[in-house]
C-alpha positions as CSV (number, residue, x, y, z in Angstrom):
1,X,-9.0,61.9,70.5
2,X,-5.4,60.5,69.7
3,X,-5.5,57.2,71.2
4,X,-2.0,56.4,72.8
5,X,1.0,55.4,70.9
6,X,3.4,52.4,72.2
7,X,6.2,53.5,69.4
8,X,9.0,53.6,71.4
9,X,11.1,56.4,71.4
10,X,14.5,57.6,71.8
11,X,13.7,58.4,75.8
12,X,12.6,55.0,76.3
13,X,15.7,53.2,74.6
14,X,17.7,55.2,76.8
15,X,16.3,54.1,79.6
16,X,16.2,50.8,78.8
17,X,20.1,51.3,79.0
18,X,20.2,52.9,82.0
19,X,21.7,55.6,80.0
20,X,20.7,59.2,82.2
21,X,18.4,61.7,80.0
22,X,16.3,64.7,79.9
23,X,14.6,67.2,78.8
24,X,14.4,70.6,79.7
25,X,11.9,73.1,78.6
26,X,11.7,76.9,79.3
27,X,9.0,77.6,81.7
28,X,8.1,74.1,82.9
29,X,6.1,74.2,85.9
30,X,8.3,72.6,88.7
31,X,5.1,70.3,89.1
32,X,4.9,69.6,85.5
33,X,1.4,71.2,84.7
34,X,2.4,73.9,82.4
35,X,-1.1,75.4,81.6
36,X,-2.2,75.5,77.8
37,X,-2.8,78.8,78.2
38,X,0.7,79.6,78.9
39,X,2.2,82.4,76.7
40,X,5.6,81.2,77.4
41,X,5.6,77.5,77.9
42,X,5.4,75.1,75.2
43,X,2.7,72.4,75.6
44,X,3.1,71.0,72.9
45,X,6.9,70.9,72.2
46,X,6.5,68.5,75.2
47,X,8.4,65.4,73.8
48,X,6.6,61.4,73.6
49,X,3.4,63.0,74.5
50,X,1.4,61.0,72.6
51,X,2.9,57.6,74.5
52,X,1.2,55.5,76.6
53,X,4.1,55.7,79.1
54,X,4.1,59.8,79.2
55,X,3.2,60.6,82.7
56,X,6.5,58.5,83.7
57,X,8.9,60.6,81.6
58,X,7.5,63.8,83.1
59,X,7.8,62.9,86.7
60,X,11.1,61.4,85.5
61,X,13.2,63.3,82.9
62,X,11.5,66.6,82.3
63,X,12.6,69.7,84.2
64,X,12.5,74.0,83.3
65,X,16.1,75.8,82.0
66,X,16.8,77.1,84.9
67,X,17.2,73.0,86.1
68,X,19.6,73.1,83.1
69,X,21.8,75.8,84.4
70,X,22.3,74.3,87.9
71,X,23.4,70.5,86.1
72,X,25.8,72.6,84.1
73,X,27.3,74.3,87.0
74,X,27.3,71.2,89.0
75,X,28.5,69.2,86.6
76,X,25.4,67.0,87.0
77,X,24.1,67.0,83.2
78,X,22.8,63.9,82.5
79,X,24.6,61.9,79.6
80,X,22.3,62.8,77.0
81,X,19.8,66.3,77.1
82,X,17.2,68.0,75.4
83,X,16.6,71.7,75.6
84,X,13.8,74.0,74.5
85,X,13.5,77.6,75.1
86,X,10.3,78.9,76.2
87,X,8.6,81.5,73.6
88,X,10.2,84.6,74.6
89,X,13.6,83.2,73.9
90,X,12.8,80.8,70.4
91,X,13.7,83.0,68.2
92,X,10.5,82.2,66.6
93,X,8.9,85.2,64.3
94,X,6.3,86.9,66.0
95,X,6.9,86.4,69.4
96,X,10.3,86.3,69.7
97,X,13.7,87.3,68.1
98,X,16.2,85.7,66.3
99,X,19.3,87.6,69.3
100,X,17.2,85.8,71.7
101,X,17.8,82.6,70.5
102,X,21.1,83.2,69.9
103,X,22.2,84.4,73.3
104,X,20.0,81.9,75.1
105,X,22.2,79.4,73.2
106,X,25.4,81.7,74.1
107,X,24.5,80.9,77.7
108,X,24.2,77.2,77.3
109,X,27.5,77.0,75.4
110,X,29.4,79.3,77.8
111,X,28.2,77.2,80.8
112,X,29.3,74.4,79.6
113,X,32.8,75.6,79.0
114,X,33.2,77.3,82.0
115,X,33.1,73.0,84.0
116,X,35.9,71.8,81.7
117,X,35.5,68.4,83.0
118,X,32.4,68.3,81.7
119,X,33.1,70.4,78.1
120,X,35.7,67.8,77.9
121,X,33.3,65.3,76.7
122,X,30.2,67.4,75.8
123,X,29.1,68.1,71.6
124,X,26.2,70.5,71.8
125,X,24.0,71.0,68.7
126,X,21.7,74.4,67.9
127,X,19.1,73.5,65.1
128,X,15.6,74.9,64.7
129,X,12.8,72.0,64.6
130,X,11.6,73.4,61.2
131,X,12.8,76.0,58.0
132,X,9.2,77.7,57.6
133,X,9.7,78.3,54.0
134,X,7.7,76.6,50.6
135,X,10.8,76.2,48.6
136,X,14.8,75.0,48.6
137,X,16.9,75.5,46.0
138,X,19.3,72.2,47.3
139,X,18.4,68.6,46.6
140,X,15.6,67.3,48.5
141,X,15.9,63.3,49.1
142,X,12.7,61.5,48.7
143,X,13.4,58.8,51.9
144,X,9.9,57.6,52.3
145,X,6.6,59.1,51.8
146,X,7.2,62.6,53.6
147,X,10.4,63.6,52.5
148,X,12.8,66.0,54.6
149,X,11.6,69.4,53.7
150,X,14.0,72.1,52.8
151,X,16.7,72.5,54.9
152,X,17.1,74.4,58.4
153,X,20.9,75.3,60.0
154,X,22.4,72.7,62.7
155,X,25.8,74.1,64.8
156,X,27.9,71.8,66.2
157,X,29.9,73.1,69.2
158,X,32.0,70.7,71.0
159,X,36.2,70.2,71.7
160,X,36.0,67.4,69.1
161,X,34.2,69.2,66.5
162,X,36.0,69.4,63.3
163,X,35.2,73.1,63.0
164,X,35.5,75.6,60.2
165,X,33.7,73.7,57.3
166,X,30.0,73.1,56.2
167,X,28.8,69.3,56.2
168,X,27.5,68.0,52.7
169,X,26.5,64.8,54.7
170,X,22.7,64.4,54.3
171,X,21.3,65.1,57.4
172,X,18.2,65.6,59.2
173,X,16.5,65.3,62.4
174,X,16.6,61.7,62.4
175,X,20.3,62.0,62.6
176,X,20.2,63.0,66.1
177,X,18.9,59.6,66.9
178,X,21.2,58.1,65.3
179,X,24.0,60.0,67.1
180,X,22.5,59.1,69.9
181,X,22.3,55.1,69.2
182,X,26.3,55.2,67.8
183,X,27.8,57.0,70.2
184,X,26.6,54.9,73.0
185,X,26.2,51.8,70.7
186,X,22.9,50.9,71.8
187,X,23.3,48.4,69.0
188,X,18.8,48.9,68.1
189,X,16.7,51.6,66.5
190,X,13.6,52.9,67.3
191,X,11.5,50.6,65.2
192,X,11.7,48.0,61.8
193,X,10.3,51.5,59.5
194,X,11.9,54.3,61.6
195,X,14.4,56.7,59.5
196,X,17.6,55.4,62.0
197,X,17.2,52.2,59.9
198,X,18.9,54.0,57.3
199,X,22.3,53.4,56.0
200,X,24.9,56.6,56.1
201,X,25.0,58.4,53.0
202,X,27.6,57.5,50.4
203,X,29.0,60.7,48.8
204,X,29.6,61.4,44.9
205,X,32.8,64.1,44.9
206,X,31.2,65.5,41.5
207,X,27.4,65.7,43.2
208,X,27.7,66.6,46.9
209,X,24.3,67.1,47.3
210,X,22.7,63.8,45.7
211,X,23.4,60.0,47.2
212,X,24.5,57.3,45.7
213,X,22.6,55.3,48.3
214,X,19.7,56.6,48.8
215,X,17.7,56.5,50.8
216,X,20.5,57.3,53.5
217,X,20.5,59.7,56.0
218,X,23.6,61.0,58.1
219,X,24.7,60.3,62.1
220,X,26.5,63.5,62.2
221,X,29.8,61.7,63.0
222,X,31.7,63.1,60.4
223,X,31.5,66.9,62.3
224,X,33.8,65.6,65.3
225,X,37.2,63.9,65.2
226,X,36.9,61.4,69.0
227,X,40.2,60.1,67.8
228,X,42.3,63.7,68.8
229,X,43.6,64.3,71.9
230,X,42.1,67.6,73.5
C-alpha cells in the first residue's frame, strides 16, 4: 500500500493563493466514484491521488467534460484548468483514435472562442502525457536521475500565441508548472528538488537542441507575446 504523500502539488499552491482551479475528467461520476471498472473513466489519470489531502480536491476541483462545456459557455472557467478525455475520446491506440482526440480538442478550442471575453485572456495547450516509443533521434537532457524521455507534441492555442513556428526551447511537462507559477507569480515552487526549480534554458544559435545551462527546463513563455494588443 502506497502510504500518503504530503508533496505539495500544483493544486494545493493554487489554493493557497486563492487562485480558482480544476480538473475535469471525461466520465467522472457527478459524485466522484468513478468505478475501476469503468471502460471509459480514468481512475488513475485522477490527479494528487496519492496526497493525503485527496478527498478535498475531489469534492472541491474535480468535475466531468460536460462541467467543462457549461464554464465555457458561461464564461465561468476557473483561472487555471485541467482536462482529460475519457477513453473513447484519448486518442490513445487501442481504444481510441487519434480524430477523436483531435475533434474533442476542436470542441474545447471552438468553445472557448465562441465567449470572446473569455478567449481574450485564455492560452490552451494540447499535449499527450507520454510519446510511447523506445527511441528519439533529438537531444535528450539528462536533468536529474530520470531524464525527459523522447519527445511528445504540445499546441499552443491562444490570441497571444506567437504562432506559425516550432519552439526549440527545452520543454517538458514540468513546464506547465512553471507557466503556471510565472504567470500568476506565485513567487514558490512545488518543493527544494522539484524540476520548476530549474533555470530557463539558455539557447546556443549553432546547437538549438543542446543547453548551455543545463540542467534547464522551459516556462513556455516564449510561445505567446502578452505585450500585443489583441
Amino acid at each position: 500500500v502506497v502510504p500518503p504523500s504530503t508533496q505539495q502539488s500544483i493544486g494545493d499552491v493554487l489554493s493557497a493563493h486563492n487562485i480558482p482551479w480544476k480538473y475535469y475528467g471525461g466520465g467522472f461520476n457527478a459524485d466522484g466514484t468513478g468505478s475501476a471498472l469503468d471502460g471509459s473513466y480514468c481512475n488513475i489519470c485522477n490527479p494528487f491521488e496519492y496526497q493525503s489531502n485527496y478527498p478535498g480536491m475531489v469534492a472541491d476541483h474535480m468535475r466531468d467534460v460536460t462541467d467543462l462545456f457549461t464554464d465555457l459557455t458561461s464564461g465561468t472557467l476557473p483561472a487555471v484548468s485541467y482536462v482529460k478525455p475519457d477513453g473513447t475520446m484519448d486518442g490513445h491506440p487501442a481504444s481510441s483514435k487519434w480524430t477523436l482526440f483531435e475533434a474533442f480538442a476542436k470542441n474545447i478550442i471552438e468553445l472557448a472562442q465562441s465567449n470572446p471575453k473569455l478567449w481574450a485572456e485564455t492560452a490552451i495547450f494540447v499535449t499527450v502525457d507520454e510519446g510511447g516509443g523506445y527511441y528519439d533521434s533529438g537531444f535528450i537532457q539528462p536533468v536529474d536521475f530520470f531524464g525527459t524521455g523522447p519527445r511528445i507534441p504540445m499546441i499552443a492555442v491562444s490570441p497571444f500565441s506567437t504562432g506559425g513556428h516550432i519552439s526549440h526551447a527545452y520543454s517538458e511537462h514540468s513546464s506547465f508548472v512553471k507557466f503556471v507559477e510565472r504567470n500568476w507569480m506565485l513567487g514558490t515552487t512545488l518543493s527544494d528538488r522539484s524540476r520548476d526549480n530549474l533555470p530557463n534554458p539558455n539557447q546556443d544559435g549553432d546547437h538549438a537542441y543542446v543547453r548551455r545551462n543545463m540542467p534547464a527546463i522551459g516556462d513556455l513563455f516564449d510561445l505567446f507575446d502578452f505585450d500585443s494588443h489583441h
